[in-house]
Backbone as CSV, one residue per row, in Angstrom:
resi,resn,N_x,N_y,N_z,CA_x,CA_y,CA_z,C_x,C_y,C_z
1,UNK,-6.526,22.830,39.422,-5.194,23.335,39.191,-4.990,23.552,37.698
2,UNK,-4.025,24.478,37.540,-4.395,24.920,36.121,-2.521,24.227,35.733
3,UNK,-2.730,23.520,34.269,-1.424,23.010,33.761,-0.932,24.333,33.034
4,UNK,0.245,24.815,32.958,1.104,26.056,32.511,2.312,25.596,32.244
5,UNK,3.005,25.882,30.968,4.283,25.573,30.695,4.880,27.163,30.006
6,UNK,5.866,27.927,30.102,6.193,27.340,31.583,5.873,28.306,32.839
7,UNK,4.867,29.386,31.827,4.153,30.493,32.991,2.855,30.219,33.285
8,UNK,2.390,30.924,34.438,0.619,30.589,35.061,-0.092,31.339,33.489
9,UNK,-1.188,30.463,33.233,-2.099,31.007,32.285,-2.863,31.953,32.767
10,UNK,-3.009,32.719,32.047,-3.889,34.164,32.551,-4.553,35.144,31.280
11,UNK,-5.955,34.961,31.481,-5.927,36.172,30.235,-5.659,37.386,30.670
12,UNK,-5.382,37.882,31.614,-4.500,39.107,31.647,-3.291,39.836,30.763
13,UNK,-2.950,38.466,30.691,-1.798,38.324,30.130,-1.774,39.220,28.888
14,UNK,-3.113,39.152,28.125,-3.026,40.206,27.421,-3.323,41.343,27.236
15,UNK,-3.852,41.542,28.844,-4.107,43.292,28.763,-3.044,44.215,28.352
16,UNK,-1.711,43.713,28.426,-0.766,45.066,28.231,0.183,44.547,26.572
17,UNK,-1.319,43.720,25.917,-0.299,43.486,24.474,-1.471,44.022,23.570
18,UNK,-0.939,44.825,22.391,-2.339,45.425,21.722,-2.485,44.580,20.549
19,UNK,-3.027,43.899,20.431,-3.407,43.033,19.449,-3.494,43.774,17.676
20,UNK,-3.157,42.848,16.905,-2.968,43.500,15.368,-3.994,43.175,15.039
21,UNK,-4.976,42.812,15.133,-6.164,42.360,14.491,-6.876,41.438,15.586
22,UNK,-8.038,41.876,15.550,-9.926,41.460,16.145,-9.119,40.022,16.438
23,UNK,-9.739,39.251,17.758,-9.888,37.614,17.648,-10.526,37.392,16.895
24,UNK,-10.369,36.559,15.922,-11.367,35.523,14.474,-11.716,34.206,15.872
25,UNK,-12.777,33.825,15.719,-13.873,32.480,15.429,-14.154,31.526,14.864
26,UNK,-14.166,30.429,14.879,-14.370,29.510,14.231,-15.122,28.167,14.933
27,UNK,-16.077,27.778,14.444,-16.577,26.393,14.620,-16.783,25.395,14.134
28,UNK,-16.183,24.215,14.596,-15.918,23.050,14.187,-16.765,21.933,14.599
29,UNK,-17.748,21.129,13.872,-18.565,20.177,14.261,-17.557,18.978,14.878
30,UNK,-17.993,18.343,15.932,-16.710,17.029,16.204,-16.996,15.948,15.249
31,UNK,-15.944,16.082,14.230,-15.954,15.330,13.370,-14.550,14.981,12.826
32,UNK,-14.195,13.851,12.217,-12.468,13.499,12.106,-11.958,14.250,11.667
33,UNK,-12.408,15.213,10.259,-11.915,16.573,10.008,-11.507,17.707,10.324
34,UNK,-12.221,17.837,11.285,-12.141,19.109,12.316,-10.333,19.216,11.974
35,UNK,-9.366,18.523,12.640,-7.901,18.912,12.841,-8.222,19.531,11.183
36,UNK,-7.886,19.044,10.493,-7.658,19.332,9.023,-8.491,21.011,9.057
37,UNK,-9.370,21.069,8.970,-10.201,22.274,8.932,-9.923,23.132,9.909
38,UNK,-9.820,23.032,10.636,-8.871,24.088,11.607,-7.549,24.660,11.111
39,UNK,-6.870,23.474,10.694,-5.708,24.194,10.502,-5.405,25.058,9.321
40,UNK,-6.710,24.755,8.317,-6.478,25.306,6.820,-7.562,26.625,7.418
41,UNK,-8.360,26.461,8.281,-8.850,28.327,8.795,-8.025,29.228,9.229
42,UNK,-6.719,28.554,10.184,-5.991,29.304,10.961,-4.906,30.235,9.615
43,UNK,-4.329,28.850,9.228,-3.681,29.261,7.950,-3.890,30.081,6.692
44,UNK,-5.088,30.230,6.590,-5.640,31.429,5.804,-5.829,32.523,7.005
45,UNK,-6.230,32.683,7.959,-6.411,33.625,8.813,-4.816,34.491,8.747
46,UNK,-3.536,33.984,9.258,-2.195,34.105,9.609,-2.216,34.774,7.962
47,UNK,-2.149,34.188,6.740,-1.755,34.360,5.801,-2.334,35.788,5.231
48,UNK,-3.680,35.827,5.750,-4.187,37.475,4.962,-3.948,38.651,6.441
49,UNK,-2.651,38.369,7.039,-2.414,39.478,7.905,-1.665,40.694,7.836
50,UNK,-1.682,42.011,7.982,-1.201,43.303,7.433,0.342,42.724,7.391
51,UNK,0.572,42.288,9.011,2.129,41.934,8.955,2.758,40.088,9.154
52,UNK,2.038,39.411,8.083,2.461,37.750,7.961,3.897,37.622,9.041
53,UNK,3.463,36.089,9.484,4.520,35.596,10.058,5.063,34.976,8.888
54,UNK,6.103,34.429,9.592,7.380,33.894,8.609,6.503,32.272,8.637
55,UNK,6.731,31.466,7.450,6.052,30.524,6.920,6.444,29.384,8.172
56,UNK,7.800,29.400,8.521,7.996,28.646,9.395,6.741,28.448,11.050
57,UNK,6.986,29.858,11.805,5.736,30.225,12.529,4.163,30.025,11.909
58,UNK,3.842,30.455,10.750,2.746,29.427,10.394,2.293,28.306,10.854
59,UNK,3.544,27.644,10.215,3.739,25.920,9.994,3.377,25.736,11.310
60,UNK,4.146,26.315,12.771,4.569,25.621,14.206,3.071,26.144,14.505
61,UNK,2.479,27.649,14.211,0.924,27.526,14.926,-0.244,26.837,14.344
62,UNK,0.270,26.152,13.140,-0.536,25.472,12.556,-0.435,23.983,13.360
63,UNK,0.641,23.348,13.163,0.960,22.487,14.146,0.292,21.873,15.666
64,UNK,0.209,23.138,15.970,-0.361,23.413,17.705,-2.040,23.470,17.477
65,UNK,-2.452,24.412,16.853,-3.956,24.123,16.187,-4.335,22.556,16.138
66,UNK,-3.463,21.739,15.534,-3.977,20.965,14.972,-3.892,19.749,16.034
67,UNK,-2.821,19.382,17.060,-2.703,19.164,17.962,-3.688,19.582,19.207
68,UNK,-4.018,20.767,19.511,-4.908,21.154,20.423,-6.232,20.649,19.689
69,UNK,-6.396,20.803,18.804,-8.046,20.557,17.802,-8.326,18.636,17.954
70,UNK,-7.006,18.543,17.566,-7.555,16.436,17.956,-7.750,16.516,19.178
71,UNK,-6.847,17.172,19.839,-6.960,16.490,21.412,-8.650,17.114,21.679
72,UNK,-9.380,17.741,21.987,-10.120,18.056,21.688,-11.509,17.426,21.343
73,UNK,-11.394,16.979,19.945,-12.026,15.843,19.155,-11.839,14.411,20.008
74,UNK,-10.574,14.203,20.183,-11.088,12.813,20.920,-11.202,12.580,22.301
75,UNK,-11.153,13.532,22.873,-10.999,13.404,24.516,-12.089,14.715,25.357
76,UNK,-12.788,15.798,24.735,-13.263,16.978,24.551,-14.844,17.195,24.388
77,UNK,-15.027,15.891,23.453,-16.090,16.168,23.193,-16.560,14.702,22.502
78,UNK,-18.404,15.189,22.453,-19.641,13.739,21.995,-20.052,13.904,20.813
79,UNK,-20.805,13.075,20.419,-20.679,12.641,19.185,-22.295,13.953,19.068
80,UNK,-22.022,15.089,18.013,-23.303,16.101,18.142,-22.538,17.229,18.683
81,UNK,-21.555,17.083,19.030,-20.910,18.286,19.966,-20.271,19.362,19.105
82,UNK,-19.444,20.208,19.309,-18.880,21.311,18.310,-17.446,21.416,19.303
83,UNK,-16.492,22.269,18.500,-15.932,22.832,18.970,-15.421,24.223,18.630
84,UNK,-14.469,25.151,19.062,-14.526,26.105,19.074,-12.655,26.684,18.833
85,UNK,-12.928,27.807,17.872,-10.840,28.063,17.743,-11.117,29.297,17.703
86,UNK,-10.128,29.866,18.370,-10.049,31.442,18.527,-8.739,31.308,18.177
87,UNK,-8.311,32.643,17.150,-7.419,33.209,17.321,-7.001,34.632,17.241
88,UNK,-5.931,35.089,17.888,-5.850,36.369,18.657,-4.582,36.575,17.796
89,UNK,-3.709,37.489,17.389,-2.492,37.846,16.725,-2.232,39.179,17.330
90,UNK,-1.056,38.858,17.915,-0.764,40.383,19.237,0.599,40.481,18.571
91,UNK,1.006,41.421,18.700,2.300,42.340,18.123,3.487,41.117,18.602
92,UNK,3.521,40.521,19.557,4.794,39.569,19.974,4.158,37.983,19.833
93,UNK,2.851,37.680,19.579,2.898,36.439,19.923,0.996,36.267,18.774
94,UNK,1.007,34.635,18.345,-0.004,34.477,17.902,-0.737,32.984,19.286
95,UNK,-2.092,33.877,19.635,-2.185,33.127,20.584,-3.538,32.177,19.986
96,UNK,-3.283,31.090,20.213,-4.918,30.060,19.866,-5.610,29.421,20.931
97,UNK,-7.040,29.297,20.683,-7.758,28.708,22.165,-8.379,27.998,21.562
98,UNK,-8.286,26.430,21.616,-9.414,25.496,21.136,-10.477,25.303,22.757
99,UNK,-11.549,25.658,22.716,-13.151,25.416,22.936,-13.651,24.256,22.785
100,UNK,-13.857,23.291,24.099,-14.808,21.972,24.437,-15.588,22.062,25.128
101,UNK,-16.679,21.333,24.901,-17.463,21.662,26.088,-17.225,20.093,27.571
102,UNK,-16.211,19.361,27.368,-16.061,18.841,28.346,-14.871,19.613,29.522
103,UNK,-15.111,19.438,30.731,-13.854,20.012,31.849,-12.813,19.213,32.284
104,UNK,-13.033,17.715,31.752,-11.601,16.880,32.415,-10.251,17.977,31.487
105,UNK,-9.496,18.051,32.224,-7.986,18.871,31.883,-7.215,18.092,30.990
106,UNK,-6.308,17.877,30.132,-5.831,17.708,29.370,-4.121,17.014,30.127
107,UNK,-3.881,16.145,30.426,-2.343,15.762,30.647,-1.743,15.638,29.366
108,UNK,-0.232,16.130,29.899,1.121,15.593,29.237,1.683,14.409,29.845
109,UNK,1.288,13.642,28.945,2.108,12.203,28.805,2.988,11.403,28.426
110,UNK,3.761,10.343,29.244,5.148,10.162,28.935,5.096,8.851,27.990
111,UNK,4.560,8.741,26.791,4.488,7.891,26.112,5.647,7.101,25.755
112,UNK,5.784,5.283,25.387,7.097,4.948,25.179,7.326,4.792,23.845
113,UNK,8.342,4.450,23.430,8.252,4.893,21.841,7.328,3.748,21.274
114,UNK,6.836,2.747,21.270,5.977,2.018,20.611,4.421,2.622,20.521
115,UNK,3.914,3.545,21.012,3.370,4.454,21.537,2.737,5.150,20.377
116,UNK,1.655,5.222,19.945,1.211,5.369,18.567,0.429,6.953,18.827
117,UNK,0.620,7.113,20.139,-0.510,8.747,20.331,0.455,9.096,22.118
118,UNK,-0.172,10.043,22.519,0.029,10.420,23.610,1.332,11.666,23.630
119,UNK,1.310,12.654,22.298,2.812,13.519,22.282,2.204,14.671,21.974
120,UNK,0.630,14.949,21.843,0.136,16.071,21.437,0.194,17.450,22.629
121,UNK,0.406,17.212,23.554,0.963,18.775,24.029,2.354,18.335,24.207
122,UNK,3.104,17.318,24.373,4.561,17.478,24.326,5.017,18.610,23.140
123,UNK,4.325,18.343,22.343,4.834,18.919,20.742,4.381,20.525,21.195
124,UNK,3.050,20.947,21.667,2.510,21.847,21.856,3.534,23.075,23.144
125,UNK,3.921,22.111,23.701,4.282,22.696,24.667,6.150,22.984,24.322
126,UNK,6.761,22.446,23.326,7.776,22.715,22.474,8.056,23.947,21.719
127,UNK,6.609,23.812,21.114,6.372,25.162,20.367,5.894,26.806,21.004
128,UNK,5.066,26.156,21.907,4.887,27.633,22.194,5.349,27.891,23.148
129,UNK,5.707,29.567,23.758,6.278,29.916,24.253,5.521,29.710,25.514
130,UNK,4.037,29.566,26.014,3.432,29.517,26.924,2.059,28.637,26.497
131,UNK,1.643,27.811,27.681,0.104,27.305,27.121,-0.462,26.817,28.354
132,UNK,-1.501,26.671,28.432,-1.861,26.176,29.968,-3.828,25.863,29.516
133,UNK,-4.434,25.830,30.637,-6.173,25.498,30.458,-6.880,25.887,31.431
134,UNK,-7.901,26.642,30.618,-8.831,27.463,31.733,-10.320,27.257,31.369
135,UNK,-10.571,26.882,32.680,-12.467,26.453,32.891,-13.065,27.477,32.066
136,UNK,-13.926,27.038,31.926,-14.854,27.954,30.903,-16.755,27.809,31.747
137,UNK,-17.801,28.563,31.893,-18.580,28.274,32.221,-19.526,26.647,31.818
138,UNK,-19.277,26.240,30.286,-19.989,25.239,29.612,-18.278,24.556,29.154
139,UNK,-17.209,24.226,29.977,-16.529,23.284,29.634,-14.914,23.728,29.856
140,UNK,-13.744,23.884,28.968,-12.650,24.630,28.734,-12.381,24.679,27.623
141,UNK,-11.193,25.753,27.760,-10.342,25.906,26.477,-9.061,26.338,26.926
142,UNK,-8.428,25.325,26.272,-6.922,25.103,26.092,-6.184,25.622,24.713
143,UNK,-5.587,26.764,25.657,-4.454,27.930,24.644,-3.398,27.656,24.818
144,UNK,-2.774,28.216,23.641,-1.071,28.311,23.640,-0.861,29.647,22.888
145,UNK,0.626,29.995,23.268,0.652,31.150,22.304,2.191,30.925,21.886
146,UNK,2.193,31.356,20.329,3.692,30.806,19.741,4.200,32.279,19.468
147,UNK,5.557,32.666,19.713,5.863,33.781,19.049,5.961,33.818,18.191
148,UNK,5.901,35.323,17.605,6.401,35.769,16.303,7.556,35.547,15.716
């Protein structure tokens, strides 16, 4: 079953949006850095674009990057493993796919406030307008996409 907030995930979804620029690539060794390095790729990526988002949208897909990228790192993947960030920038929406090669799915959890972890797609799923997780042949990847 596929998790979707608050529409079904689909890459269809972007057949009828024309994207402003190529998906960019990126790979990340699983290492504690990774969040950090992700988010300073994405953020230069967003930043040298014909038409920049507003610093705020940055900030929130930087946010979600960095959130999807731990979760990822600690639940995603082995110690030797990599991971993987796509991002896509379509005329209405900047969409990101962090790449694991493990398939357990990712829950949203109702952490209590003493609770030192467990809010990383709460936050994710705040921000973007849609996000959900789709099998991949060698594992998944879990997208979101934040508007413009």
């Amino acid at each position: 079953m596929t998790r979707t907030v608050p529409a079904t995930p689909d890459s269809r979804a972007l057949e009828n949006t024309a994207p402003s620029t190529l998906p960019a690539q990126a790979v990340f060794p699983q290492r504690k850095d990774a969040p950090a390095r992700a988010r300073a790729h994405v953020r230069d990526l967003l930043a040298d674009e014909d038409a920049p988002l507003a610093e705020q949208r940055i900030d929130d897909v930087c946010l979600v990057v960095s959130e999807l990228v731990t979760n990822a790192y600690l639940h995603g993947t082995t110690r030797g493993d990599s991971l993987r960030v796509v991002v896509l920038s379509a005329e209405s929406f900047v969409r990101v796919e962090v790449h694991d090669p493990v398939r357990r799915r990712p829950r949203v959890l109702d952490p209590s406030a003493e609770s030192e972890g467990g809010r990383g797609l709460r936050i994710v799923a705040g921000l973007a307008a849609r996000w959900g997780v789709e099998e991949r042949p060698f594992g998944k990847a879990v997208w979101a996409e934040v508007a413009r």
